[in-house]
N, C-alpha and C positions, 0 to 999 in steps of 0.2 A: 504494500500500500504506500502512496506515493500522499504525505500532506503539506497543500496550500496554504499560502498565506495572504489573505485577502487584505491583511492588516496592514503591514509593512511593505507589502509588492503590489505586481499588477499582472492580470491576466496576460499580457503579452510576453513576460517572465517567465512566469511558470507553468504556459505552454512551450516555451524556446526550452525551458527545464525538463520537461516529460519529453518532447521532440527527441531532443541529446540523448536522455533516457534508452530512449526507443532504439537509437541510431548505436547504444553501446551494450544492445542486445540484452536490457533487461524488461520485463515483463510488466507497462503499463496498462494495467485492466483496472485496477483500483486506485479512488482519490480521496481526501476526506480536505472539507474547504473549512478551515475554519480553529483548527486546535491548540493555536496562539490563544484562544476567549476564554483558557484556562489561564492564562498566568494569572501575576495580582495586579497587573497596570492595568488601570481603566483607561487608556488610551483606545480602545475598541469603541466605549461611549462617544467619543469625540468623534471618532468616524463614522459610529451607526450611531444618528440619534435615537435608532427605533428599530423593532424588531424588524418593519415592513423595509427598512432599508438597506438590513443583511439579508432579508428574504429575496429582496428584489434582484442585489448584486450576484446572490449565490444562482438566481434560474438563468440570469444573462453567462454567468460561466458556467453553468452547466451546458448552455447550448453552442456555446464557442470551442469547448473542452472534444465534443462531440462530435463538432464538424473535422476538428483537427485529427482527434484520435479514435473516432469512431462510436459506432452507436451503442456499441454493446460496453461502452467503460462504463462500470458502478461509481454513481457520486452520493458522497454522506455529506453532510451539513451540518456543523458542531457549535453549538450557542451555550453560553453562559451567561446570567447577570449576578 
C-alpha cells in the first residue's frame, strides 16, 4: 500500500511518485489519501476547513489517481479530528 499526502503535496507528486513506483517494478494497486490526519499538528484544519472539503479533494484524486493508474486501484480515505 502506497500512502498520500494530501497535506503537504499535491496530486501531480504523488502520481509522478506511484508513476516511478510503477516504472521500478513495484506493485501499485493500493492507496490510502490521507494518514498524515493522525499526527498532532492541526495544520490539516487550516487546509480543510471542513469535512466537505477533504471529501471533495479526496473524489477529484480519486479520479485522476484512476485515469493514470487505472480502474481497478483500491482508494481509502483517512480522516481525523
Amino acid at each position: 500500500m502506497f500512502v498520500l499526502n494530501p497535506l503537504t503535496s499535491d496530486l501531480n507528486y504523488q502520481i509522478a511518485m506511484l508513476l516511478e513506483a510503477k516504472l521500478q517494478n513495484l506493485n501499485v494497486n493500493r492507496v490510502e489519501i490521507g494518514n498524515e490526519f493522525y499526527l498532532s499538528s492541526m495544520a490539516y484544519q487550516e487546509k480543510f476547513g471542513t469535512a466537505t472539503e477533504y471529501a471533495d479533494l479526496v473524489k477529484a484524486w480519486q479520479i485522476e489517481l484512476k485515469k493514470y493508474l487505472g480502474s481497478n486501484l483500491k482508494i481509502s480515505a483517512v480522516a481525523a479530528n
